[in-house]
N, C-alpha and C positions, 0 to 999 in steps of 0.2 A: 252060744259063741261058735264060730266056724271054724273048722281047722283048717280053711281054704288060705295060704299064703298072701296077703294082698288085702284080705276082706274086711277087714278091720278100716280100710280108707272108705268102704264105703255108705257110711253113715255121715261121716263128717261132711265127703266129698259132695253129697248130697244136701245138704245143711247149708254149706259155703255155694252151692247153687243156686239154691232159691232165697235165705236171708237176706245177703247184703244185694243180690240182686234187686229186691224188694225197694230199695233205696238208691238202686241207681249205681250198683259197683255189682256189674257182671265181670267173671273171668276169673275170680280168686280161686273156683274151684280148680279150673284147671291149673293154675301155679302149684296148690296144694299136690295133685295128681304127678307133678311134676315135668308139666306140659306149658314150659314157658312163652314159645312163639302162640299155643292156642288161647292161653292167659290176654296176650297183647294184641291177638287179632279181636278177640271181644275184647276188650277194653277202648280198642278203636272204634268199632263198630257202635260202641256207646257216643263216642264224639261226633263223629260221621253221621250217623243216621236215628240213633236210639234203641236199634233192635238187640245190644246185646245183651241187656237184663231176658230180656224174653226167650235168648236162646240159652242164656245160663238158667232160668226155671226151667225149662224145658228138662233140659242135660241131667239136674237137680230129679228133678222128679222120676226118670228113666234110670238113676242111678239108684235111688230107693226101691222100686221096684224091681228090678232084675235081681238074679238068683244072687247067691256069691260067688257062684264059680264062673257064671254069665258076665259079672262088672267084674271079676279078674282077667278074663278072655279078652275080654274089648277094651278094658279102660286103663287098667294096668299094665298085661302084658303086651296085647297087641298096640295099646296106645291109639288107639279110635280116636282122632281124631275132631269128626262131627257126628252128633248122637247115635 
């Protein structure tokens, strides 16, 4: 377990990247994250084009690998955006 503040989001956040994306609902992770306009920008880009399950595995997977204090830097506090 980390004592890194934040890092406890990133298993799940990770999980809600790549699962429901698998099915066709990218975006949830970043709602979770609490990154509602990035939630609704892939969630359109699922209507629009289809590419946003693929950027939520993506997202998904970059989140499981990086350190904890690395997805607190970028994902929590800084709020990164795109991967």
């Amino acid at each position: 377990m980390s004592s890194t503040p934040g890092a406890d989001k990133k298993v799940m956040a990770g999980i809600l990247g790549i699962v429901p994306s698998l099915f066709g609902f990218g975006g949830i992770h970043r709602f979770y994250l609490g990154d509602v306009a990035g939630g609704i920008i892939r969630f359109l880009l699922i209507i629009a084009c289809g590419i946003g399950p693929m950027i939520s595995i993506i997202e998904g997977i970059l989140y499981l690998t990086k350190s904890d204090e690395d997805f607190v830097k970028d994902y929590v506090d800084g709020d990164k955006a795109w991967f």
